[in-house]
C-alpha positions as CSV (number, residue, x, y, z in Angstrom):
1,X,24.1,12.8,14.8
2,X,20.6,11.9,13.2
3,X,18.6,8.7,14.2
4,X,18.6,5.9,11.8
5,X,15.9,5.4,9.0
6,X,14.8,2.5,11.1
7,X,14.9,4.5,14.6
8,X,12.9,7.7,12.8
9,X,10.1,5.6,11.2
10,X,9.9,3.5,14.9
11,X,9.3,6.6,16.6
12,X,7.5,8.0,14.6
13,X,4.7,5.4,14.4
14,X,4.6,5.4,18.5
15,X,3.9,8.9,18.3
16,X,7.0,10.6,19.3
17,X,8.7,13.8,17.1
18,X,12.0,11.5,15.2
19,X,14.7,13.8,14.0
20,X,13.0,14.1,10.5
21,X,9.5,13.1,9.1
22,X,10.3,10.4,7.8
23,X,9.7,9.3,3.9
24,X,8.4,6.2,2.0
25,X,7.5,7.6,-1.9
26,X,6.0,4.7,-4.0
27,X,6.4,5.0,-8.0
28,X,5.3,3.1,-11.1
29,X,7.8,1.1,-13.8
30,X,7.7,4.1,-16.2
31,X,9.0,6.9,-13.2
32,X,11.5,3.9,-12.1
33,X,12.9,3.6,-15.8
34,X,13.3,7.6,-16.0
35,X,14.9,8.0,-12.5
36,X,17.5,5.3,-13.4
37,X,19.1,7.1,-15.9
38,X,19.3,10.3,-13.8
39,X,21.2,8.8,-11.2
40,X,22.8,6.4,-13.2
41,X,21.6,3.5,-12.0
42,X,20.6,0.9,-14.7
43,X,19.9,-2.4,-12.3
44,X,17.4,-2.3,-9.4
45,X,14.3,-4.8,-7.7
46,X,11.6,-4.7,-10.0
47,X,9.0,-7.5,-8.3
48,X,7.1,-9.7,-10.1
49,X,4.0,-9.5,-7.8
50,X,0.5,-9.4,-9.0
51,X,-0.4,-7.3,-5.5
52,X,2.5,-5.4,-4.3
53,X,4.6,-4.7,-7.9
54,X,4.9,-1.0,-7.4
55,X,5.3,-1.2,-3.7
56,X,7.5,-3.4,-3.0
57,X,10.6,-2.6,-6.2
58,X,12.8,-0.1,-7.0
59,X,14.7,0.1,-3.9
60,X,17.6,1.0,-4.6
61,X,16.4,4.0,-6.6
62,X,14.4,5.4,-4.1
63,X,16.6,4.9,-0.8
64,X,19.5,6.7,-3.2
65,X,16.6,9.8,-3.3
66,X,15.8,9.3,0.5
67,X,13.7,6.7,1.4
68,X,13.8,5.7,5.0
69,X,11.5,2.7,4.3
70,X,11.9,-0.5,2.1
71,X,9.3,-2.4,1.2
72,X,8.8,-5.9,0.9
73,X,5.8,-8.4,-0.4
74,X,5.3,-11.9,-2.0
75,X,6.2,-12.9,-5.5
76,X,5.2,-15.1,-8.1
77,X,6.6,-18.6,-7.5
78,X,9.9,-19.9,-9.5
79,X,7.7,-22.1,-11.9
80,X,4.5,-19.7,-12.1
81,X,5.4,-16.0,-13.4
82,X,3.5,-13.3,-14.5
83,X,3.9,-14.3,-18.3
84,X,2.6,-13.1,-22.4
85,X,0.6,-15.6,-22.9
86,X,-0.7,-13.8,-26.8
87,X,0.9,-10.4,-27.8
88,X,-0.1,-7.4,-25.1
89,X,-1.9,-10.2,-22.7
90,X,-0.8,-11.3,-19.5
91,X,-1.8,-13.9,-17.1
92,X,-0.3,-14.7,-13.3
93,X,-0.5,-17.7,-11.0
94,X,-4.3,-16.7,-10.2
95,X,-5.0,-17.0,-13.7
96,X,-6.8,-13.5,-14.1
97,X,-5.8,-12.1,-17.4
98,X,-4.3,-8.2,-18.3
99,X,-4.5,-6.6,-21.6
100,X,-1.5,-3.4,-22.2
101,X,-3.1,-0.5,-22.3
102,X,-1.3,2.7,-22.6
103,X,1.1,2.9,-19.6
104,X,-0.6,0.3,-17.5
105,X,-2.6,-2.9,-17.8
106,X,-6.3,-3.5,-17.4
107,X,-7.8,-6.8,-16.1
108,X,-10.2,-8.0,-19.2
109,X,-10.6,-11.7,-17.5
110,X,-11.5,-12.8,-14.5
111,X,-10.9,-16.4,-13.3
112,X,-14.3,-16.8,-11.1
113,X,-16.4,-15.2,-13.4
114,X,-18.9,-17.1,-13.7
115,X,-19.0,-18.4,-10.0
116,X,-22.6,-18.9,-7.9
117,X,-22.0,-21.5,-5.3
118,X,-19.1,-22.4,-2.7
119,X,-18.7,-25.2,-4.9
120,X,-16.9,-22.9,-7.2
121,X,-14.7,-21.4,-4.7
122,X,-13.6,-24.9,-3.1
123,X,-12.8,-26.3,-6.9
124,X,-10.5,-22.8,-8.0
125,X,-7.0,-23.6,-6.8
126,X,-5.5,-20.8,-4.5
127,X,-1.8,-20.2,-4.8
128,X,0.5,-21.3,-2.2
129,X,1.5,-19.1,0.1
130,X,5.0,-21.2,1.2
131,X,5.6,-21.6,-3.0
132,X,9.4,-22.1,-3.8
133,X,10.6,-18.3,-4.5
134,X,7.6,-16.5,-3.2
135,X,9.9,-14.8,-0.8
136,X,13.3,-14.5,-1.9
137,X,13.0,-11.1,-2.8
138,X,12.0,-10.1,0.8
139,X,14.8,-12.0,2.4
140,X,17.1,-10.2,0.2
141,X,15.8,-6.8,0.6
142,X,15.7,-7.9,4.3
143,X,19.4,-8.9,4.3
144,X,20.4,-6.0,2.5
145,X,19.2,-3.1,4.3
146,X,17.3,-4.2,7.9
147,X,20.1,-2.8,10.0
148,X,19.6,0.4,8.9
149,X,16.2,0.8,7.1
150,X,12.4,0.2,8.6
151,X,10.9,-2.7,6.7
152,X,7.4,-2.8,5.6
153,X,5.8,-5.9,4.6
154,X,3.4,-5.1,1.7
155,X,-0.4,-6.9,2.2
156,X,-2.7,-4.5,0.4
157,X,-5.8,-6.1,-1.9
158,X,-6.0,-7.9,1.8
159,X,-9.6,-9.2,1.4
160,X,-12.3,-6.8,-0.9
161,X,-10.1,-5.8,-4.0
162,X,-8.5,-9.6,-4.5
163,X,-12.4,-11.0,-4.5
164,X,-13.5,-8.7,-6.6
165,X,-10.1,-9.0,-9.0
166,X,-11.1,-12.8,-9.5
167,X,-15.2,-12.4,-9.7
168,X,-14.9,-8.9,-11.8
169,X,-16.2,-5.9,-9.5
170,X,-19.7,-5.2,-10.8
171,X,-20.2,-9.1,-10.5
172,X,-18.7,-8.7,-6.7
173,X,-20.6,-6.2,-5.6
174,X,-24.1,-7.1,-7.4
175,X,-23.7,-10.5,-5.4
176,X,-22.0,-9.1,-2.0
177,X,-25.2,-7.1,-1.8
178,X,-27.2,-10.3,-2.1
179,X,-25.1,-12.2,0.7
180,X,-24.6,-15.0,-1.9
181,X,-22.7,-17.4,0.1
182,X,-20.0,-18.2,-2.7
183,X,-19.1,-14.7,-1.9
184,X,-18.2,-15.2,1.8
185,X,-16.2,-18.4,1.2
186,X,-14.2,-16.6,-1.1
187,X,-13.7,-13.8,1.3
188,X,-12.5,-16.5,3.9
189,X,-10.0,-17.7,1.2
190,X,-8.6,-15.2,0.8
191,X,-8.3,-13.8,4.2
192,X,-6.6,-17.3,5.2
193,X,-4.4,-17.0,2.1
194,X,-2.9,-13.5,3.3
195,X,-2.5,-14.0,6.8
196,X,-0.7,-17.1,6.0
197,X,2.0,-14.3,3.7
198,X,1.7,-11.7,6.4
199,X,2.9,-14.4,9.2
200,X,5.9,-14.9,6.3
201,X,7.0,-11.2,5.9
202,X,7.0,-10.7,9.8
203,X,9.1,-13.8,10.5
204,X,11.3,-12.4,7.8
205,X,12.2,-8.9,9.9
206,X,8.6,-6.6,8.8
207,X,8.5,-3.8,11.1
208,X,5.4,-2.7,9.6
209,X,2.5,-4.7,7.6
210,X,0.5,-2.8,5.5
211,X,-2.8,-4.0,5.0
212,X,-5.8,-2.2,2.8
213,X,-8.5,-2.6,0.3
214,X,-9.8,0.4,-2.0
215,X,-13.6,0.7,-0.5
216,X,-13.5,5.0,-1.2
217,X,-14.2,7.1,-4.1
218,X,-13.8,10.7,-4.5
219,X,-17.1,11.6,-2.9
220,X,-17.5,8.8,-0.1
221,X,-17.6,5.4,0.0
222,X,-17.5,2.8,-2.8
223,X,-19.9,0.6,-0.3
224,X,-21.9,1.4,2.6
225,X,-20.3,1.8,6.2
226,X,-22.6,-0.9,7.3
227,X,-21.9,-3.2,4.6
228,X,-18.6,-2.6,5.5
229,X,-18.7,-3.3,8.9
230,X,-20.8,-6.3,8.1
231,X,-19.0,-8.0,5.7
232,X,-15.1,-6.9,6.2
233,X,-14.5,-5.4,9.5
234,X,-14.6,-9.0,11.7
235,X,-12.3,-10.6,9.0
236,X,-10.1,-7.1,9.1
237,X,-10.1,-7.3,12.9
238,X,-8.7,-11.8,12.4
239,X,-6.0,-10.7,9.9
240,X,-4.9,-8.1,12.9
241,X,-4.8,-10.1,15.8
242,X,-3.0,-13.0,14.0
243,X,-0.4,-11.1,12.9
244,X,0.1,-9.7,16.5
245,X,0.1,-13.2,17.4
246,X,3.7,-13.2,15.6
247,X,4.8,-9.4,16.8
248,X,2.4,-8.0,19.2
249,X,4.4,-4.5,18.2
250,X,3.8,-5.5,14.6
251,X,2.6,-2.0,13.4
252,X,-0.7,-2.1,11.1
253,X,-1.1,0.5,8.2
254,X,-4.3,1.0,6.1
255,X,-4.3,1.8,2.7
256,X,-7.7,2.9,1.4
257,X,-7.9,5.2,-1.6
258,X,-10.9,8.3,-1.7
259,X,-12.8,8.8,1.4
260,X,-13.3,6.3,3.9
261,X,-13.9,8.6,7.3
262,X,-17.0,7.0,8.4
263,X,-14.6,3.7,9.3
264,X,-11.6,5.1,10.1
265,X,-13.1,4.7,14.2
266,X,-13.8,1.1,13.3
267,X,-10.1,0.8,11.5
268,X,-8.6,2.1,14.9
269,X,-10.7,-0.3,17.3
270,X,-9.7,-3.4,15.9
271,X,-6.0,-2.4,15.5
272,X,-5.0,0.0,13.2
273,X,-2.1,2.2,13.7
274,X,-1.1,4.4,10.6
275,X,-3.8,5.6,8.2
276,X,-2.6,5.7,4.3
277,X,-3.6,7.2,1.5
278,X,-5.0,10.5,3.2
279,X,-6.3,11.4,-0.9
280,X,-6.4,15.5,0.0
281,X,-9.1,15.6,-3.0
282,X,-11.3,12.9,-1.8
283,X,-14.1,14.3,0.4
284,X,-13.6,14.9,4.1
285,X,-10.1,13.8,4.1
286,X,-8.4,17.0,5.3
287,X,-5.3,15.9,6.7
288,X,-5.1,18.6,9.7
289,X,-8.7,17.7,10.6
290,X,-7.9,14.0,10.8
291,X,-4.8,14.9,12.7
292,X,-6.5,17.1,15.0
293,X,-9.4,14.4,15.8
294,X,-7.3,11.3,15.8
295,X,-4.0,12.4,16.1
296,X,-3.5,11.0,19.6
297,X,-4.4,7.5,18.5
298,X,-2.9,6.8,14.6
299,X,0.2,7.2,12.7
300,X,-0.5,9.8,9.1
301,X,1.2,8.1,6.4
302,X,0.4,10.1,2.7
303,X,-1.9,13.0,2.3
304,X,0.7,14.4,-1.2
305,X,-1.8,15.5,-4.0
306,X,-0.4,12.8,-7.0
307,X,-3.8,13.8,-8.9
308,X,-3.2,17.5,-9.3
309,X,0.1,19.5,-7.7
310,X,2.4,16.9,-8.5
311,X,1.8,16.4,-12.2
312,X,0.0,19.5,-13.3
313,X,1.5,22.1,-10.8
314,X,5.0,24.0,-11.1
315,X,8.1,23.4,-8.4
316,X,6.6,26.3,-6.1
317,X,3.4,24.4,-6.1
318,X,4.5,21.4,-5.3
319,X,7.1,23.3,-2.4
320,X,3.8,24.3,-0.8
321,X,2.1,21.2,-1.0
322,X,4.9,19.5,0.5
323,X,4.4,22.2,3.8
324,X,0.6,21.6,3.9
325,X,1.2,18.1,4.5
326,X,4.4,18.7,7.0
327,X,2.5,21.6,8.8
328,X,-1.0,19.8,9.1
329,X,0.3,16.3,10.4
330,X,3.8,16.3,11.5
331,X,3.8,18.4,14.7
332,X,4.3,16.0,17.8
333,X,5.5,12.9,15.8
334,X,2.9,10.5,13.7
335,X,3.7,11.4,9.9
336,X,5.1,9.2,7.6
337,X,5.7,11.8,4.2
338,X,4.4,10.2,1.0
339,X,2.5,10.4,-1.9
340,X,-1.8,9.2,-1.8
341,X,-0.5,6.7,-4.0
342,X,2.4,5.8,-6.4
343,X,3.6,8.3,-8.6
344,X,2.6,8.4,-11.8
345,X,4.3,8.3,-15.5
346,X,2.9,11.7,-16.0
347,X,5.6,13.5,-12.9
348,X,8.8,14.2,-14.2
349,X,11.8,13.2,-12.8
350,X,12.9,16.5,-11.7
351,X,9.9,17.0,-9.9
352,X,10.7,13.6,-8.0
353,X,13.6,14.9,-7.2
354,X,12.2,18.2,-5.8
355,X,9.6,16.4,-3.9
356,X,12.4,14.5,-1.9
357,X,14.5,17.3,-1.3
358,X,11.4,19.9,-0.4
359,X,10.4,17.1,2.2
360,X,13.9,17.0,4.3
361,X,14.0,20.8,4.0
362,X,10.9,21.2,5.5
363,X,10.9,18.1,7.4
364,X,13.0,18.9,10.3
365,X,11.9,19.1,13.7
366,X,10.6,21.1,15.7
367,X,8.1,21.6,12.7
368,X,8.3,25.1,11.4
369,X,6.3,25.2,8.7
């Protein structure tokens, strides 16, 4: 008899071989809508959450495939959805504005645009992290599916990509790079804002919070390592040891998209346990070289191709890129299978299917692929 979803995802994050690698695929509305009417199931989560939206909904869609992880994040409050506020634009309760485009929406207005001074930052009114319905989703996804399923609690954006979503990024980094002070009090907001949610989603039953900011491209890093360690790593390393505070076994996961290897030493020292996305096309993330350097020390969760197998390459392609990932990082425990970020509208839902299947056939251990 196998372990538990919630037993194979524990071990594995402490290192030790589960059963099965276990899986957590993210998608986007457009797969969710397509995979529905394959398996025939019309009503499933679909979180209104500026932050976590793809993360956090379509449960019951994806455990049906094989998901041994559900995730879970904070919502818009009861009396301040996302909401049309003019045909194709969007606002939410931080008052940035989207525009439709295509399959996805673009931010076109930024609510601290014009900001210079921490006068700025003290007069913009933060949400509430304790708002009336920010969490009922969580409790219910909680509820439903603890006992058997590993819950992770969704805290991505943590510091860098929610600044720069309310100042606009050029804006961000033009002024980051000039220490303006405005910049660091908004940084401290928002730090205080999200520890505040993670402390929520851990009291609630998170197993796992995953925290992360996009500071890699596909050539290296979006900003400099020092400017990194400069201006996020001490308010990375806070976040941390607060939410060990409420779980000191809380596990900490990463997300960073493109390359980010010149922190991932800092990422571990101050607390970090599972590295995510693992982009295989970024440079220097090769999965089996970060397994082989680091592999005693951090959880793998990611390293699928979702740029170029999954959409663009056929059923044996994608078979093979499933073993890469199984054969480079799954050997002695430590690899949580999934995608380098959501799946996109342009995967079709047989290939989704595939992917799940291709992962428990070559998932078992011992590896031996």
């Amino acid at each position: 008899m196998g372990l538990l979803p919630k037993e194979r995802v524990l071990k594995t994050i402490n290192l030790k071989e589960p059963d099965v690698v276990p899986i957590y695929i993210t998608i986007t509305p457009q797969v969710a809508e397509k995979l529905g009417k394959y398996l025939g199931i019309n009503s499933y989560s679909h979180a209104d959450s500026p932050l976590s939206e793809n993360r956090i909904s379509f449960t019951e869609l994806l455990l049906k495939l094989g998901n041994d992880i559900v995730g879970i994040g904070a919502c818009s409050p009861k009396n301040n959805p996302t909401r049309e506020v003019e045909s194709g634009i969007l606002t939410n309760e931080w008052k940035v504005k989207y525009k439709k485009i295509g399959y996805y929406i673009e931010m076109i207005e930024y609510p601290l645009s014009k900001s210079e001074t921490v006068y700025d930052i003290d007069n913009y009114e933060f949400p509430d992290p304790y708002a009336d319905g920010r969490y009922d989703l969580a409790k219910e996804m909680v509820e439903k599916y603890s006992y058997k399923y590993a819950i992770c609690g969704d805290l991505e954006c943590t510091i860098f990509e929610t600044s720069w979503y309310l100042i606009g990024m050029e804006k961000f980094l033009i002024d980051l790079s000039m220490k303006k002070d405005y910049v660091f009090a908004l940084m401290d907001r928002i730090m205080e804002y999200n520890i505040k949610i993670g402390k929520e989603l851990i009291k609630i039953g998170a197993d796992i919070i995953w925290l992360g900011d996009d500071v890699g491209t596909q050539k290296g890093m979006l900003i400099s390592p020092e400017l990194w360690r400069e201006a996020f790593k001490e308010r990375m390393r806070k976040v941390i040891e607060e939410l060990k505070d409420v779980n000191p076994n809380i596990g900490i996961a990463y997300h960073c998209c493109g390359s980010y290897v010149p922190i991932i030493p800092d990422l571990i020292e101050i607390g970090v346990n599972i590295l995510n996305a693992l982009q295989p096309t970024a440079k220097d993330m090769d999965l089996k070289k970060l397994k082989d350097i680091y592999g005693n020390e951090v959880c793998f969760f990611g390293g699928l191709d979702i740029q170029k197998i999954l959409p663009f390459g056929s059923l044996d392609d994608i078979e093979n890129e499933v073993k890469r990932v199984i054969s480079s990082a799954a050997k002695g425990g430590g690899l949580i299978f999934a995608g380098a970020h959501n799946i996109q509208p342009d995967v079709s839902v047989e290939k989704v299917v595939k992917l799940f299947q291709f992962a428990k056939r070559y998932g078992g251990y011992p590896i031996k692929v």
